[in-house]
Residue frames as qw, qx, qy, qz and C-alpha x, y, z in Angstrom:
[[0.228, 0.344, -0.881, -0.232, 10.16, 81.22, 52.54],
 [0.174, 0.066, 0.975, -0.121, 7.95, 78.88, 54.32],
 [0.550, 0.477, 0.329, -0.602, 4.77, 80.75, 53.02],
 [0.527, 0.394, -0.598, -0.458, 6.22, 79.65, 49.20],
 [0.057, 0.041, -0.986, 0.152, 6.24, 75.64, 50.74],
 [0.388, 0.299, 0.508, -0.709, 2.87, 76.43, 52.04],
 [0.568, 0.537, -0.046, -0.622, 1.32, 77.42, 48.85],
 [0.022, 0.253, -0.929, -0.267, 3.43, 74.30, 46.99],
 [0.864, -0.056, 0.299, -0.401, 1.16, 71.29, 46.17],
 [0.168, -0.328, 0.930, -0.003, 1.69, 67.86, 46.87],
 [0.621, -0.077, -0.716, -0.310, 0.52, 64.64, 45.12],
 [0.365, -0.178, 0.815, -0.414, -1.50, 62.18, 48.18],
 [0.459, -0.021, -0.803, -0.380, -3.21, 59.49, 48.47],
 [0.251, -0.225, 0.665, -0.666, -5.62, 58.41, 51.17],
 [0.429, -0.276, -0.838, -0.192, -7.33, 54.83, 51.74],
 [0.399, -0.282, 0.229, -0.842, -10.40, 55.77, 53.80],
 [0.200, -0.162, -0.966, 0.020, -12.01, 52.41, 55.52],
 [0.397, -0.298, 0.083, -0.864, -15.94, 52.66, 56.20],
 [0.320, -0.029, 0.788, -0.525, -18.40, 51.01, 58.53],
 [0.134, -0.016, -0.910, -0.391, -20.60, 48.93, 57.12],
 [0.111, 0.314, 0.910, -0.247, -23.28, 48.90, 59.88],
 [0.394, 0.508, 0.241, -0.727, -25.40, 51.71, 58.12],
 [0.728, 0.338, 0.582, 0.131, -25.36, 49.53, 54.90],
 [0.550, 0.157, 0.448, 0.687, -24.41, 50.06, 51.63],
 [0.094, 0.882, 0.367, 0.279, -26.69, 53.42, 51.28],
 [0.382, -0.888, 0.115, 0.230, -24.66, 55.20, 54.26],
 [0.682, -0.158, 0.328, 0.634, -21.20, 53.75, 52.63],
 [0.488, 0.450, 0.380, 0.645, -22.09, 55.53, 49.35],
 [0.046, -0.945, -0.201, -0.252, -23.30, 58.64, 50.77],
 [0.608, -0.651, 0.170, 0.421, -20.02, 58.79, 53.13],
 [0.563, -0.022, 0.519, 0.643, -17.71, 57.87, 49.91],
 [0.254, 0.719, 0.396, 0.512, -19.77, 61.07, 47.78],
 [0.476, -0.871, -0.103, 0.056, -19.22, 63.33, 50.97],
 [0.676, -0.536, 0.369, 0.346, -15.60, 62.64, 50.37],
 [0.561, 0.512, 0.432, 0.486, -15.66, 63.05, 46.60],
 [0.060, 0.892, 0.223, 0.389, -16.82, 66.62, 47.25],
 [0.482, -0.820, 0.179, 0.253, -14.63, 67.76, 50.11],
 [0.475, -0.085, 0.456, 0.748, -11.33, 66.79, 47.82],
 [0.389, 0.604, 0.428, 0.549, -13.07, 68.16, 44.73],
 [0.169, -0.945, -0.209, -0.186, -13.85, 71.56, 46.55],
 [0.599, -0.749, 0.250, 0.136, -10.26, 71.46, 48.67],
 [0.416, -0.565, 0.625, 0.341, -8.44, 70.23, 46.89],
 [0.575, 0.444, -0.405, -0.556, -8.00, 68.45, 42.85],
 [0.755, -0.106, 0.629, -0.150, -8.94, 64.91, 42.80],
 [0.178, 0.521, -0.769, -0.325, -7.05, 63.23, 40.55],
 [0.595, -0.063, -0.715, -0.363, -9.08, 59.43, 40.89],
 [0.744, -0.146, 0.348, -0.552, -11.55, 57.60, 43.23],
 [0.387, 0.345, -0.842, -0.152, -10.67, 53.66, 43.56],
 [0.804, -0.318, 0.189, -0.465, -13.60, 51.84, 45.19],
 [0.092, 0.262, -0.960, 0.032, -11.85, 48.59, 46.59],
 [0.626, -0.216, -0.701, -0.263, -15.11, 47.38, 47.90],
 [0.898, -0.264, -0.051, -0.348, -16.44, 45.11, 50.69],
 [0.545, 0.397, -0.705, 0.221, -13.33, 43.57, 52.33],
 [0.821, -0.435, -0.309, 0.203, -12.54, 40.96, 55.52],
 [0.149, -0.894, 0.316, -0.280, -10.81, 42.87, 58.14],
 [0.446, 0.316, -0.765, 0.340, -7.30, 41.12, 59.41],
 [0.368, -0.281, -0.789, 0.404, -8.73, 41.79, 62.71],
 [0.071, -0.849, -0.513, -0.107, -12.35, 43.51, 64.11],
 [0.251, 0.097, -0.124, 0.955, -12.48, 47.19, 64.22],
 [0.388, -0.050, 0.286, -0.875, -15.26, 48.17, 66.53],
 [0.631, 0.067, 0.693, -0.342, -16.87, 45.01, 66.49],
 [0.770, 0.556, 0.021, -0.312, -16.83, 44.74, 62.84],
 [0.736, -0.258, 0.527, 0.336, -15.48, 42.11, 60.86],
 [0.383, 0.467, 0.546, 0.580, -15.66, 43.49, 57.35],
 [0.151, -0.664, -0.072, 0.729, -15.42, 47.30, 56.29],
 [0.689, 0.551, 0.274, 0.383, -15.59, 49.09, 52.73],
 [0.371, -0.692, 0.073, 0.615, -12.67, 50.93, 51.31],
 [0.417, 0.853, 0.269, 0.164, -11.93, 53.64, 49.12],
 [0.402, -0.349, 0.123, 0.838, -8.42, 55.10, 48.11],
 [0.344, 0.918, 0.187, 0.061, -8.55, 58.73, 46.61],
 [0.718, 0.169, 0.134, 0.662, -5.86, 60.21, 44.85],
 [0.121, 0.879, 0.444, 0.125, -5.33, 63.91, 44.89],
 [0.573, 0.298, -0.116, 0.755, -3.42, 66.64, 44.71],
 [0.222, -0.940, -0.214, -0.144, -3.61, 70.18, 47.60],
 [0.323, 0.717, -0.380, 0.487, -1.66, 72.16, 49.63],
 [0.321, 0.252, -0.784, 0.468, 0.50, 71.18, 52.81],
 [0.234, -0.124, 0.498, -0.826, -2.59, 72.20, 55.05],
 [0.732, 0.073, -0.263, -0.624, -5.24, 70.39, 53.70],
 [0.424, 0.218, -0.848, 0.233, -3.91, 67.01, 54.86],
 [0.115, 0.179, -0.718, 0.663, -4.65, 67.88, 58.17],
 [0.443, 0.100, -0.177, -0.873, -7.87, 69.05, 57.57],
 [0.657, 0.307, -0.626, -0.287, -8.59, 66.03, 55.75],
 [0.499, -0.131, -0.809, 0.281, -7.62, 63.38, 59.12],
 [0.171, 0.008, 0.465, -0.868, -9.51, 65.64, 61.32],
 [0.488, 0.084, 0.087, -0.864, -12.29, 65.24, 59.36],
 [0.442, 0.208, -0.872, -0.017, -11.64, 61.83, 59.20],
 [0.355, 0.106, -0.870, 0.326, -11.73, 61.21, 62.38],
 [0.182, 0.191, 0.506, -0.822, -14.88, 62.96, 63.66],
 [0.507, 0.002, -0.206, -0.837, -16.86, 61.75, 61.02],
 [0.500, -0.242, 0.780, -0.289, -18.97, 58.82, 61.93],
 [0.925, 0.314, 0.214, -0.003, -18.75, 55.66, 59.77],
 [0.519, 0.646, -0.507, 0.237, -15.07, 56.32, 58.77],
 [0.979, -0.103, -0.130, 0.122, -13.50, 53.02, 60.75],
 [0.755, -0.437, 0.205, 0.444, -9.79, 54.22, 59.42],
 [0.502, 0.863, -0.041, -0.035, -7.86, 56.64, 57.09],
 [0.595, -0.359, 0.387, 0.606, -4.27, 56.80, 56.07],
 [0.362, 0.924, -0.118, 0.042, -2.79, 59.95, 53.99],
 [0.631, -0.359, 0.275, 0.630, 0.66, 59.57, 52.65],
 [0.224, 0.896, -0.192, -0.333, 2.47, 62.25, 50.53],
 [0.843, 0.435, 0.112, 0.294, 3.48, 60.41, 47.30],
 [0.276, 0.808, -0.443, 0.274, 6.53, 63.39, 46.91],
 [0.257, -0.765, 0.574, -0.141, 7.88, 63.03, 50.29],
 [0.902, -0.014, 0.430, 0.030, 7.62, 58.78, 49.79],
 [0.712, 0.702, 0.008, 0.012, 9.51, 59.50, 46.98],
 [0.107, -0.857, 0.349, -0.363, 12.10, 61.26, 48.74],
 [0.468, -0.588, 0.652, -0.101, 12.70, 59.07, 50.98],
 [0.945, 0.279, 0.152, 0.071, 12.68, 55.95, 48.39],
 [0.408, 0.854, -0.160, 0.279, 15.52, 58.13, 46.96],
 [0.355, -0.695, 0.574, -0.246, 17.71, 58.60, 50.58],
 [0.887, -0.185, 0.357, -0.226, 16.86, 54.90, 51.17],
 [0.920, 0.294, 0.180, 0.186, 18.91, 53.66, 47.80],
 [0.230, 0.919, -0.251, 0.199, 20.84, 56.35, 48.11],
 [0.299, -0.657, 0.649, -0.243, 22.22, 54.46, 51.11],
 [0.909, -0.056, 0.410, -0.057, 22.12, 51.28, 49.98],
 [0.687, 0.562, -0.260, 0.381, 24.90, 52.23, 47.48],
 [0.151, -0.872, 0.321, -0.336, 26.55, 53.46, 50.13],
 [0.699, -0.350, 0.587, -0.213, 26.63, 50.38, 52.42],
 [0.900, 0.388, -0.036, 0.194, 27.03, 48.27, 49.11],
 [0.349, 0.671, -0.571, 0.321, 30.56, 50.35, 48.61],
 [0.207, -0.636, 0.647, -0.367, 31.25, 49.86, 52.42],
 [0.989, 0.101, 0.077, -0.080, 30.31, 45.94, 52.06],
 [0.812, 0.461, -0.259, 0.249, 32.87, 45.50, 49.30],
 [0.375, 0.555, -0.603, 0.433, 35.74, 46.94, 51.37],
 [0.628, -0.440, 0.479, -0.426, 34.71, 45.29, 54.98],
 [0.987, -0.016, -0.133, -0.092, 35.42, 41.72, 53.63],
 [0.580, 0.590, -0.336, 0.451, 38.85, 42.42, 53.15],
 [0.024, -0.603, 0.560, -0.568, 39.21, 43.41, 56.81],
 [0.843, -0.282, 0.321, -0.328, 36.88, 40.52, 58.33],
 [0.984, 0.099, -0.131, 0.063, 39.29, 38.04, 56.82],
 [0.267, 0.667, -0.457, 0.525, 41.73, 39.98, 58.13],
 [0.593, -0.402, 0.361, -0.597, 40.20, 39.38, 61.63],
 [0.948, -0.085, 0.041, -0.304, 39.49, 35.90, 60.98],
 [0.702, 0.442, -0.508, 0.234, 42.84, 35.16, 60.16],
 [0.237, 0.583, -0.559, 0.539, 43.82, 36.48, 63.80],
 [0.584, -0.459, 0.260, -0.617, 41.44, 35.11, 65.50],
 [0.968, 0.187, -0.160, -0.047, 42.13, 31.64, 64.37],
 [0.363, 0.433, -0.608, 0.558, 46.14, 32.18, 65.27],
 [0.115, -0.466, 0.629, -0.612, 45.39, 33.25, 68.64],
 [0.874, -0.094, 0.035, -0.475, 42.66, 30.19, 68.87],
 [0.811, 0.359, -0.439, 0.144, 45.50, 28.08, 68.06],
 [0.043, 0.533, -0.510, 0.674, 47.57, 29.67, 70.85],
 [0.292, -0.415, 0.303, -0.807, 45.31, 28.93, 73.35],
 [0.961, 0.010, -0.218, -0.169, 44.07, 25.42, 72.70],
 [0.328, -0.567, 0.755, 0.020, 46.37, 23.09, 75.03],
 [0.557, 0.180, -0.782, -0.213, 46.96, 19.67, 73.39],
 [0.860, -0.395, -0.043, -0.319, 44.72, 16.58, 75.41],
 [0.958, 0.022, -0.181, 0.223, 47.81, 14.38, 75.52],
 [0.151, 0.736, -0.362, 0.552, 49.92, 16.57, 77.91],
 [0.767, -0.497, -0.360, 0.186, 50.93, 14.92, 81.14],
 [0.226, -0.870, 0.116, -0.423, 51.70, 16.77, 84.11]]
């Protein structure tokens, strides 16, 4: 069974950030290096050059980085692959691979329980005003009047 999961393929996406300091010649030769590995591994579905952006905050001394999300579709093992070679290659800054299905999935759970908790809302008011009702008696109870004399 798990060899049929294996062999499945999943939709990803992965936003690769590069280093800038080998200029724009190294960026493009990194960001074709990375065309071909998906195309060969795996079916690349699209290539979204974001550009030349300001980092929130420096990564390796750099304040500015280009990225590049690729879409693409492979099987469960490739991923890994895929952040390994990420991470050992040099001028890749940062990557991030998410699996569009399983995000899906869990979009799905996520509203799945928020009907839930919606139902259990509707019937929890009904007992906090219960509550408030008693807490307010026994507040009443317990309050001495100022104008008692001993």
């Amino acid at each position: 069974m798990q060899e049929i999961s294996k062999n499945k393929e999943s939709s990803y996406e992965t936003v690769i950030v590069f280093s800038l300091k080998g200029g724009e010649e190294v960026v493009s030769g990194l960001v074709e290096k990375f065309k071909n590995l998906l195309s060969t591994s795996a079916k690349l579905d699209s290539v979204d050059e974001w550009g030349k952006r300001h980092l929130v905050y420096p990564i390796n001394k750099e304040n500015e980085a280009h990225y590049v999300l690729f879409k693409f579709k492979s099987s469960v093992d490739f991923p890994l692959e895929l952040d390994r070679i990420c991470g050992i290659t040099e001028g890749v800054l940062r990557s991030l691979i998410v699996n569009l299905d399983e995000s899906e999935h869990h979009k799905n759970r996520r509203s799945k329980r928020k009907s839930v908790r919606s139902v259990a809302a509707a019937a929890v008011p009904s007992v906090a005003t219960e509550e408030s009702v008693a807490t307010d008696d026994v507040s009443a109870q317990t309050t001495a009047p100022e104008d008692v004399v001993n």
